[in-house]
C-alpha positions in Angstrom: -32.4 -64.7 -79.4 -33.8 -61.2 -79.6 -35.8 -59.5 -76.7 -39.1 -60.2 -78.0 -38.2 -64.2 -78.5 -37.4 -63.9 -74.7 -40.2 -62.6 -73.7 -42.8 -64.8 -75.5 -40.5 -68.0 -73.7 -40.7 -66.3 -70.4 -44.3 -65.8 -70.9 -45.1 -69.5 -71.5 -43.3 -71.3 -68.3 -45.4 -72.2 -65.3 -43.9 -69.4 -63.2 -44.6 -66.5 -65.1 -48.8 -67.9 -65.4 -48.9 -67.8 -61.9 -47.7 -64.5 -61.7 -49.7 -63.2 -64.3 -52.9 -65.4 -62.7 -52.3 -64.0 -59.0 -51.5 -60.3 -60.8 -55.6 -60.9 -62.4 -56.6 -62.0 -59.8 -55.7 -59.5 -57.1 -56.7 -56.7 -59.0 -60.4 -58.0 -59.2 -60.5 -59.4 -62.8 -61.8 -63.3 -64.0 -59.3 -65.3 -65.1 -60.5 -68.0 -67.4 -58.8 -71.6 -67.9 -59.3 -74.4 -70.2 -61.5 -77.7 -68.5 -59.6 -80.1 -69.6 -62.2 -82.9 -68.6 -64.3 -80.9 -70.9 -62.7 -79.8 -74.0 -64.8 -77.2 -75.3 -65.7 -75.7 -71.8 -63.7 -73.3 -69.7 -63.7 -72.4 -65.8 -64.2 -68.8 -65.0 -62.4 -68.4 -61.8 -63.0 -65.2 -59.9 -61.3 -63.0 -57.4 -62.8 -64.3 -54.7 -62.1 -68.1 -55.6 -65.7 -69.3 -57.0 -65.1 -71.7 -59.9 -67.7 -71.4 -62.3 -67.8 -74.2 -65.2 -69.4 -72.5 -69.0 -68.4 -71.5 -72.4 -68.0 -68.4 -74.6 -71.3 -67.6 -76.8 -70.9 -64.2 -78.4 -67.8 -62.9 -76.6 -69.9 -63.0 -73.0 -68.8 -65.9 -70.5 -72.0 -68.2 -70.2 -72.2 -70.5 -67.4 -73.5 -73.9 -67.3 -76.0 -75.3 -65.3 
């Protein structure tokens, strides 16, 4: 397994997400996650914890209401 094979399976295990989630987060960016009740909607969680449900229209983050 070459370097770049390990890094895309490091990349996909639950451990590295959260890392890479709480990394987003604590830096002040959106981190966006599939709905899986909804498929077809995402959740747009931000920094400060607020869940916001929505979907993608244009490349701009659109929330439901």
């Amino acid at each position: 397994m070459d370097d770049l094979d390990k890094i895309i399976a490091e990349s996909q295990t639950a451990e590295s997400q959260a890392k890479t989630r709480a990394y987003v987060l604590r830096h002040g960016g959106v981190v966006y996650e599939a709905d899986p009740k909804y498929p077809g909607e995402i959740i747009a969680v931000s920094p400060n914890g607020t869940r916001r449900r929505g979907r993608i229209i244009n490349r701009n983050f659109v929330p439901l209401e």
